[in-house]
N, C-alpha and C positions, 0 to 999 in steps of 0.2 A: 217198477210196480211191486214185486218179489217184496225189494227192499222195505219200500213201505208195508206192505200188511205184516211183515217180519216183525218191522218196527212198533207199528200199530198193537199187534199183539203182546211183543215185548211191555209195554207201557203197561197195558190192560192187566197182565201179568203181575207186574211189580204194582201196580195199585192193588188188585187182589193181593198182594203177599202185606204190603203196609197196611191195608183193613184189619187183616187175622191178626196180621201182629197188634193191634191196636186194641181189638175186641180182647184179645188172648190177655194182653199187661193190665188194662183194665180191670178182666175179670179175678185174675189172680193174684191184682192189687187190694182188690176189695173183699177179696172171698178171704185174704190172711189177715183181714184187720176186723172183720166179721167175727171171723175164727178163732182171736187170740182169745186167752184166757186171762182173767184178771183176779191173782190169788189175795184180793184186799182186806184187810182186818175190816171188821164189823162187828159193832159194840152192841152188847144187848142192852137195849131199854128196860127201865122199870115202867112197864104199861098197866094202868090201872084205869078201869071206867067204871066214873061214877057219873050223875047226870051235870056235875060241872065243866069236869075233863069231858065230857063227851061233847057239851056245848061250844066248849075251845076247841074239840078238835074238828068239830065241825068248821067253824070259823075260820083254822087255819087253811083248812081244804077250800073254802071258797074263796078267800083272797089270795090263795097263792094258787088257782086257777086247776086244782085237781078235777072238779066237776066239767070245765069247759072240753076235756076230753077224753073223760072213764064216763061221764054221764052226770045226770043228777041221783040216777039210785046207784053210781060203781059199778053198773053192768057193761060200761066197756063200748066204746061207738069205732065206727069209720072216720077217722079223724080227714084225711084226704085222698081222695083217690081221682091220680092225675098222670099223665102219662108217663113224668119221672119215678112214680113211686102210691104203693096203695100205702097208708100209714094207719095202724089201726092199735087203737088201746084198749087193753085186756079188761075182759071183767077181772074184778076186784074182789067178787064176794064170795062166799061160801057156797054159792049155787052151784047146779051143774053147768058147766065149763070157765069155770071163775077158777082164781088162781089160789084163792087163800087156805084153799085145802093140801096144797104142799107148801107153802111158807111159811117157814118156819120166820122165830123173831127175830134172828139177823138177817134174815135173805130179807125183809123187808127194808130193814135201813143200809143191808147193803146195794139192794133198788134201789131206793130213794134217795142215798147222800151218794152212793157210787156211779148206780147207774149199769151195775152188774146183775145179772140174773142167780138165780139157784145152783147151776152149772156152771156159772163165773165167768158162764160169755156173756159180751157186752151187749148191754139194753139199745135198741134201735131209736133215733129220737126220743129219747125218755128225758126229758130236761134236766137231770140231776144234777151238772155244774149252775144251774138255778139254786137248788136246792141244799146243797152241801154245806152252806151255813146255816140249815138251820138248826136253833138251839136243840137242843134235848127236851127240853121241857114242850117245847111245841110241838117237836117229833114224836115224842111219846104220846099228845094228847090227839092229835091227827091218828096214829096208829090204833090206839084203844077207842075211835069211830071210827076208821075202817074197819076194824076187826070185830064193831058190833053192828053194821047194818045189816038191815035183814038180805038173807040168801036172796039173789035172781038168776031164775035157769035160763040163761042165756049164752050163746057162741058168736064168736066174734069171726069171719075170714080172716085166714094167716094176713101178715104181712108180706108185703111185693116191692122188691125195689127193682125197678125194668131198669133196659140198660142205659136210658135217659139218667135216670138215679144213681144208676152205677158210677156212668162216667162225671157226672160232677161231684163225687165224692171222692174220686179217683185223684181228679184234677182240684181240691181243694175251694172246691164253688160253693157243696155243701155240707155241712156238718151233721152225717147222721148216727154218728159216735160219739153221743157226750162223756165216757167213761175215757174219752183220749185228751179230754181238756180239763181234768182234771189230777192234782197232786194229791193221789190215794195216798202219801205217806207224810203228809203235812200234818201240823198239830189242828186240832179243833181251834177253829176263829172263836175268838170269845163271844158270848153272846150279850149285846148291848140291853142295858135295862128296858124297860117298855118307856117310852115318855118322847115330850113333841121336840127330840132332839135331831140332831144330824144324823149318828151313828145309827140311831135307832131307822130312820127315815133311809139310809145304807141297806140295811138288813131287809124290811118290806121290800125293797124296789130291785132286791136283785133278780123279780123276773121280770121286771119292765125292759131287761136287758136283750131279753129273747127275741123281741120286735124290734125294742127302739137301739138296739144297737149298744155296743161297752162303752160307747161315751153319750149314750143318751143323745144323740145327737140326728136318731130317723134315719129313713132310707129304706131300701127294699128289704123286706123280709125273709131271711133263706128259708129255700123250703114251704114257704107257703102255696098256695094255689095262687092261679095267676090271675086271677079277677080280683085279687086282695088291694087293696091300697098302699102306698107307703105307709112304713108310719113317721109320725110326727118327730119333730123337733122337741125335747125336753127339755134340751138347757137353758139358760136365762138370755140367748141372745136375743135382741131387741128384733131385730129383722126375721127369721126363721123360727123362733123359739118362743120360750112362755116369759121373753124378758116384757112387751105390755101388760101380762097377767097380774090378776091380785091375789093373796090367797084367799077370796072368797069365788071367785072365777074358776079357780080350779078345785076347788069342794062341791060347787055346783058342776063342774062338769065329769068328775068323777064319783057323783052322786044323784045326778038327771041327767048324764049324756045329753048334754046342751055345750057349745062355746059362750064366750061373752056376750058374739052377734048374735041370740038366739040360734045360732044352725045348729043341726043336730050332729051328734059326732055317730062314724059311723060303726055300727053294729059290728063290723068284728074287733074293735077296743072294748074289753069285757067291762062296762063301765057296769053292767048287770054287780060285778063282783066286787070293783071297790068300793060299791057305793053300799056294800057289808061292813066295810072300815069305820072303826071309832073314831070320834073326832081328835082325839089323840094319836091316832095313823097316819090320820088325811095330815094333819099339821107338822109330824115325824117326815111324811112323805116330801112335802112342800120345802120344809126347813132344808133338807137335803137337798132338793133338784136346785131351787137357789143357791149354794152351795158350790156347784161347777161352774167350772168352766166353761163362757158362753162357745159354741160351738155354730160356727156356719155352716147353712146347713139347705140343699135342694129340697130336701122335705115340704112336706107343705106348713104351711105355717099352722100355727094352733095347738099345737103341743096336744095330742088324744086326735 
């Protein structure tokens, strides 16, 4: 009997020591990759607002999905708060507790293309490997409308990443360091001309990738909240994908959030945002996703 409770304890023991040890690598997994410092060049813009550039740069802010989590005035929301993680986007304005009273003009585009803050530690889910191509001339026009909406006094709660959050970041589940999927020392990707090309249709869609995955191809969404849906299938396969699609099917449904069948597609595909897109987007975008390679895919079909 001795033996057993001996044993029974022994167990109990060594489980309690593999817990800490677990908690312990975890934490000091994440708390050094938190931590690191990223010493990245960042090119100043020439930022100039007149009410053209400021209408581009509005435009860039809505289709490349800035508003869906700084807000519609840049004062900054609770983007999720779930037991992996509270995720939360800073105001943006010149208000009180907005950030643009200490950003300076490169700590903006080294936010934005890097994904590095002020201090040069790394931005927490900030989508900036989204981001990193984009042109200059759109980066600038996006900056000179941030940097002229009007102030709002507003404060955001820190962010929280619990140790649900922890450990799958730990364990490669989820990605809430974009500043580590990115090549800070790579030349600037050219930036394709505007027109209803491929390359150009590349360029727009590189946040479609956030959701639907690097091959466009759907599936669960890291990091989202868990009442999210998949998302869709976007490549052209016939069975999973937008291979029955036309492109007037997908102009309509990322300009009314309608599919072919009439269904509605569901509200969190910001179809609110592309349906800000010129018909020279929609058709850039389109030219492109035909373009791949059809991908099978559990997603659900309907491509949005």
């Amino acid at each position: 009997m001795g033996r057993l409770v001996s044993g029974l304890i022994s167990a109990v023991l060594l489980a309690v020591v593999a817990v800490l040890a677990m908690v312990s690598w975890v934490y000091l997994t994440t708390e050094r990759r938190f931590s690191r410092a990223y010493d990245v060049p960042a090119r100043q813009l020439n930022v100039t607002v007149d009410p053209d550039r400021r209408e581009r740069g509005a435009h860039v802010a809505r289709i490349w999905g800035c508003f869906d989590c700084h807000g519609e005035d840049l004062a900054g929301t609770v983007v999720a708060d779930a037991p992996p993680m509270r995720l939360v986007a800073p105001n943006l304005t010149a208000g009180s507790g907005g950030i643009a009273a200490r950003y300076g003009p490169q700590d903006w585009v080294r936010a934005i293309r890097h994904g590095v803050g002020p201090d040069l530690l790394p931005l927490v889910y900030m989508p900036s490997h989204d981001y990193w191509v984009l042109s200059d001339e759109d980066l600038s026009a996006l900056l000179g409308y941030v940097q002229s909406v009007p102030p709002v006094d507003a404060s955001q709660p820190s962010l929280l990443i619990r140790g649900l959050g922890r450990f799958l970041f730990a364990t490669g589940r989820l990605d809430l360091v974009p500043a580590e999927l990115i090549d800070h020392e790579a030349p600037r990707p050219r930036a394709p001309a505007p027109g209803p090309t491929v390359e150009y249709g590349a360029y727009l869609a590189s946040g479609c990738k956030r959701c639907h995955g690097p091959d466009l191809g759907g599936g669960i969404i890291g990091g989202a909240p868990l009442d999210w849906p998949a998302a869709p299938n976007l490549t052209p396969d016939p069975e999973t994908g937008l291979g029955p699609w036309s492109q007037d099917d997908f102009v309509r449904a990322l300009r009314e959030g309608t599919r072919p069948d009439g269904s509605a597609i569901d509200p969190v595909m910001p179809w609110r945002n592309t349906a800000e897109m010129t018909a020279v987007e929609l058709a850039a975008v389109w030219a492109y996703l035909r373009s791949l390679p059809p991908v099978r895919s559990a997603a659900p079909e309907g491509g949005t």
